[in-house]
C-alpha positions in Angstrom: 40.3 -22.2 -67.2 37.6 -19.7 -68.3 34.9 -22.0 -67.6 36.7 -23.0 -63.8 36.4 -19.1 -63.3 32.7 -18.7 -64.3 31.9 -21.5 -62.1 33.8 -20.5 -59.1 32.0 -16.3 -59.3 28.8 -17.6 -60.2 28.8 -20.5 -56.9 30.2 -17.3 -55.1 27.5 -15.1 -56.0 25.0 -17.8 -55.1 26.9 -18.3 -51.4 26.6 -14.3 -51.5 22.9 -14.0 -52.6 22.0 -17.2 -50.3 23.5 -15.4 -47.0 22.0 -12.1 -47.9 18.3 -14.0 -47.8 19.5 -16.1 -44.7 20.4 -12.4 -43.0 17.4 -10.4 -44.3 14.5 -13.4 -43.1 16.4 -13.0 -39.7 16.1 -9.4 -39.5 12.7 -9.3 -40.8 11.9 -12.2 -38.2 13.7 -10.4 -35.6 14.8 -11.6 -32.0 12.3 -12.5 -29.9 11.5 -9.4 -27.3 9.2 -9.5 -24.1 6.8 -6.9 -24.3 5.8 -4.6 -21.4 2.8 -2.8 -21.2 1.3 -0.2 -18.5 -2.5 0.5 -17.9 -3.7 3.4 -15.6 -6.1 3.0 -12.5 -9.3 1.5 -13.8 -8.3 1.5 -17.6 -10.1 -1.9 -18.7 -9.6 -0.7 -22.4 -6.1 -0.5 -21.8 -6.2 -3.7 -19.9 -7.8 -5.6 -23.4 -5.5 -3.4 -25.6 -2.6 -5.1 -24.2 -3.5 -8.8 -23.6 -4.9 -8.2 -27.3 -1.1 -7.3 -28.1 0.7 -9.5 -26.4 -1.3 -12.2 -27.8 0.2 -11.5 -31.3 3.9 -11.4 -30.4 6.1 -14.2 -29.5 7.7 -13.9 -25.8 7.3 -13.5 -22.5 4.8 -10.2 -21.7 4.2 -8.1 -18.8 1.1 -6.1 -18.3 1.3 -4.1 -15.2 -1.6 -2.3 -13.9 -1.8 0.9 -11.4 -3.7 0.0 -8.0 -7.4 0.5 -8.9 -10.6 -1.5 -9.6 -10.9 -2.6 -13.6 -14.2 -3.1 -14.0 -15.7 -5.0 -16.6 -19.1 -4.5 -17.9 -19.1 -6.7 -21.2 -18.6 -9.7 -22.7 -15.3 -9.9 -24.7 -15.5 -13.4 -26.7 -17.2 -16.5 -26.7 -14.4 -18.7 -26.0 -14.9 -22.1 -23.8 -18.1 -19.9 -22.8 -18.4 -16.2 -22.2 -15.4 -14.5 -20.9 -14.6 -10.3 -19.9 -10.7 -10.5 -21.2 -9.0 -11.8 -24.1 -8.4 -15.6 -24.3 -4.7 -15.2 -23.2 -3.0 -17.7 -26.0 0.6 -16.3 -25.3 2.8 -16.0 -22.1 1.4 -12.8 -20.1 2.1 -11.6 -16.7 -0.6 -9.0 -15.3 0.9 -7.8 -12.2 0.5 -5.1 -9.6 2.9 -2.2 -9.6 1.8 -1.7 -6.0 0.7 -3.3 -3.2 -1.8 -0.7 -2.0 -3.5 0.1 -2.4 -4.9 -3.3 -4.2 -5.4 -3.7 -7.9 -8.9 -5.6 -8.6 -10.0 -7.2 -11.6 -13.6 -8.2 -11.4 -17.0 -8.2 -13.0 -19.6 -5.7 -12.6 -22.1 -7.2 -11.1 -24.7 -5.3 -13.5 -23.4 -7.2 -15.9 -24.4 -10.4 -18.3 -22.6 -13.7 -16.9 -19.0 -14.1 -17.7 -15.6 -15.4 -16.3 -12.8 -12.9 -16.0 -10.1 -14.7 -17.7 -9.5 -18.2 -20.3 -6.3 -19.2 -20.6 -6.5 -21.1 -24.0 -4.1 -24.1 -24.6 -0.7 -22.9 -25.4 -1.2 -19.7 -23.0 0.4 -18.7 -19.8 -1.1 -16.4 -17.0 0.5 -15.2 -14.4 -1.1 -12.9 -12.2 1.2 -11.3 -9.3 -0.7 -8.6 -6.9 -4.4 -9.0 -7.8 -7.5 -9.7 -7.3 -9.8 -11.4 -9.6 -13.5 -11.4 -8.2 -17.4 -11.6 -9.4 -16.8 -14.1 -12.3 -19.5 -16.1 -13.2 -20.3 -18.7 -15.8 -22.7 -21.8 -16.0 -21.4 -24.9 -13.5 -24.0 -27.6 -12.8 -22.8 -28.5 -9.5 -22.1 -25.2 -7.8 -23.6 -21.7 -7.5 -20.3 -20.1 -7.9 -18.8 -19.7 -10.7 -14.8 -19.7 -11.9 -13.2 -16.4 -12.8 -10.4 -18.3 -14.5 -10.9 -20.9 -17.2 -7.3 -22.5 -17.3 -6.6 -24.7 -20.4 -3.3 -23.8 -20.3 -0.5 -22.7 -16.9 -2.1 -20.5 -14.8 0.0 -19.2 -11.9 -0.8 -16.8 -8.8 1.6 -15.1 -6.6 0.0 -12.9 -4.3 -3.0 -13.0 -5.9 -6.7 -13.8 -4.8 -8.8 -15.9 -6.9 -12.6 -16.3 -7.0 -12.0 -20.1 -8.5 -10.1 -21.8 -11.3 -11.9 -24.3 -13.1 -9.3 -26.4 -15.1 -10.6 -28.8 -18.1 
């Protein structure tokens, strides 16, 4: 009967120790939260800061920018070709938290040759409320150039687009 007794506590304490694992790598883990992120007018670094972010957590982000021009002057990586924003690898919504006045995302023209955005396979970009001019890249068959390399879902609500080269 002494043995049955050992047994039983020590199965017990394994059920005990097992759920206590189970529970801490789901709190470590934690739930799955969207991320929301706010840049000021014109704050490209703020702009790269949070695409940068966002591409490291799991979710559903939002990066909402103030009406203004961001523009950038360098390039950012080498991805699929030069590009002025992080390769978005995640799911990440830039929108507008205005309508006017606009929100513009471009590419100063003083600037080497690069797209605005590449959306890597796996990533989502949504844009809602901007702009995205004066991309540039190399295409044989046309002077202009895409400001969105799209590997992945791109989608545009109220949004202008220079061109979206998909591969």
């Amino acid at each position: 009967m002494k043995k049955l007794y050992v047994v039983a506590v020590n199965m017990w304490l394994s059920y005990l120790f097992g759920s206590l694992l189970v529970m801490a790598f789901i709190g470590a883990v934690g739930p799955v939260h969207a991320a929301e992120f706010f840049c000021s007018s014109g704050n490209v670094t703020c702009l790269i800061a949070s695409i940068n972010k966002a591409n490291k957590r799991a979710g559903s982000h939002t990066v909402n920018l103030e009406p203004g021009i961001y523009t950038l002057q360098m390039v950012d990586n080498m991805t699929d070709g030069a590009n002025g924003l992080p390769s978005i690898k995640r799911s990440i919504r830039i929108q507008a938290s205005e309508d006017d006045p606009p929100t513009v995302i471009e590419r100063d023209p003083a600037a080497p040759v690069f797209r605005i955005f590449n959306v890597s396979v796996g990533g989502e970009l949504g844009l809602d409320g901007v702009i995205v001019q004066r991309g540039g890249g190399s295409l044989s068959l046309s002077a202009i150039a895409p400001a969105i390399f799209n590997r992945g879902i791109t989608s545009l609500q109220n949004t202008v687009s220079q061109i979206i080269m998909e591969n």
